[in-house]
C-alpha positions as CSV (number, residue, x, y, z in Angstrom):
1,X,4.6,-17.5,7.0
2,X,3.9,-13.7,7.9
3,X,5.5,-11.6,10.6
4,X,3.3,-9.8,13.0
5,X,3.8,-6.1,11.3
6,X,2.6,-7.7,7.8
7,X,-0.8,-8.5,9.8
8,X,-1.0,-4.9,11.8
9,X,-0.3,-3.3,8.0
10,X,-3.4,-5.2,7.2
11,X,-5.6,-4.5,9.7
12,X,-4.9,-0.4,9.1
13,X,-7.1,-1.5,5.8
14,X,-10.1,-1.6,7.7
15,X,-13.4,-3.8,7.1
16,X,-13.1,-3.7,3.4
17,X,-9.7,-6.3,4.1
18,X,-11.3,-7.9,7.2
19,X,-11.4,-11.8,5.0
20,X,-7.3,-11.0,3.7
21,X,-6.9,-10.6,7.8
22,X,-8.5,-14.0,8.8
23,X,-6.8,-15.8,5.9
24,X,-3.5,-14.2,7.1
25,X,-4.2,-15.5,10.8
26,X,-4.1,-19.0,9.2
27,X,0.0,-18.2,8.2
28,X,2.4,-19.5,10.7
29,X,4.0,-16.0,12.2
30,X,7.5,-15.2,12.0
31,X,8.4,-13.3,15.0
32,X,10.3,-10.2,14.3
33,X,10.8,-8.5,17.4
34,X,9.8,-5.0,16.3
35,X,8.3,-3.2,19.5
36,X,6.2,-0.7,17.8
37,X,5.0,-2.2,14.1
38,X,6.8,-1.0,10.9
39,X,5.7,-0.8,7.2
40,X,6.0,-4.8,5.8
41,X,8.4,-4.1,3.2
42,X,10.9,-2.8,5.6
43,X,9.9,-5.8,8.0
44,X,10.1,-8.7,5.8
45,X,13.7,-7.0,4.7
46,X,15.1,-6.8,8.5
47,X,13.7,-10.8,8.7
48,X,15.4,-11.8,5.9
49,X,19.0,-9.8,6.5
50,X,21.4,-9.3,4.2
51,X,22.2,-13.2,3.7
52,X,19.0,-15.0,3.7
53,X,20.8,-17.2,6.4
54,X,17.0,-18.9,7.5
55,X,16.8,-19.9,2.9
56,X,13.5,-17.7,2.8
57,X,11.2,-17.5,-0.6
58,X,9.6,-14.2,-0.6
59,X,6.2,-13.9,-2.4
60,X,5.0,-10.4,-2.2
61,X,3.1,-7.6,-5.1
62,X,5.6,-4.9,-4.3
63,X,7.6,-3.7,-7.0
64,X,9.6,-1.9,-4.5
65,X,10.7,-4.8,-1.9
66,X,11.6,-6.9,-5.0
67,X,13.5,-4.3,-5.8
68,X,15.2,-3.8,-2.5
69,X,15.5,-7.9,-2.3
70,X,17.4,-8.7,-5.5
71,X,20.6,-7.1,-3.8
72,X,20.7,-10.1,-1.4
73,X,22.3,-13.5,-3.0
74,X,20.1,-16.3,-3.2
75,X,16.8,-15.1,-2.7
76,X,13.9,-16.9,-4.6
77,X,11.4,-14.1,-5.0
78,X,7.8,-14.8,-6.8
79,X,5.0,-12.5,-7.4
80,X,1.7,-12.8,-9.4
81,X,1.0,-11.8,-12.9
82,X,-2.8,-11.9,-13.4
83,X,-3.3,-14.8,-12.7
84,X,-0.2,-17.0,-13.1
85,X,2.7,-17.4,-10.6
86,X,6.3,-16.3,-11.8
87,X,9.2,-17.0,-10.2
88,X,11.8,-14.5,-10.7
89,X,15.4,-15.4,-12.4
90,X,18.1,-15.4,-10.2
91,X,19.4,-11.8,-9.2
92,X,22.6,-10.2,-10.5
93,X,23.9,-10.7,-6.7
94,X,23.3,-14.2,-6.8
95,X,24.6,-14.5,-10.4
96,X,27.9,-12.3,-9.2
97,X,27.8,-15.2,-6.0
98,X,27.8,-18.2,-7.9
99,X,30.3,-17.1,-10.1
100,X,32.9,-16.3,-7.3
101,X,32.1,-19.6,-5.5
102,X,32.8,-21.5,-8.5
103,X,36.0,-19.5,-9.0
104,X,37.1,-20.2,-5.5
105,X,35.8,-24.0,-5.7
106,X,38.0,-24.2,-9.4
107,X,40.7,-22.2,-8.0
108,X,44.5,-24.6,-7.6
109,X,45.4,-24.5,-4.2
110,X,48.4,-22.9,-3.2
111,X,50.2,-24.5,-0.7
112,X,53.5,-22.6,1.3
């Protein structure tokens, strides 16, 4: 999947990124419902939101949106190493997460 400002950000490359282009029109498009287009880290961050509510995986080179994206619980991210796919360990927000939902689930119930 890729959102419509992803693809604009790709055709600014030019001719030299005209074959990335036609395999990105192959991706089903996420509509993000920005008017004017705005750089894809800061795109594929509004589409997510702050609780991955839609269960996204986000596979992207930027050191800088995984950056942004480990703040937000239960977020698979994966990038590429050379030539090998990693997928990320699970964020400290998502480790914090679990841990409280497991407290709350083990928790006695207190009844008035």
């Amino acid at each position: 999947m890729i959102t419509q400002c992803c693809i604009h950000e790709l055709y600014m490359k030019g001719k030299t990124g005209q074959t990335v282009v036609d395999l990105a029109k192959t991706f089903e498009r996420r509509k993000c419902n920005h008017r004017e287009p705005i750089p894809g880290d800061e795109c594929l961050s509004s589409v997510v939101g702050p609780t991955n509510k839609h269960r996204y995986v986000i596979g992207t080179q930027s050191t800088a949106l995984r950056t942004l994206l480990r703040a937000i619980p239960g977020l698979p991210i994966i990038h590429m190493n050379r030539s090998v796919v990693i997928l990320e360990p699970p964020s400290d927000a998502t480790l914090q997460m679990k841990q409280r939902m497991d407290h709350e689930a083990l928790a006695p119930i207190v009844s008035s």
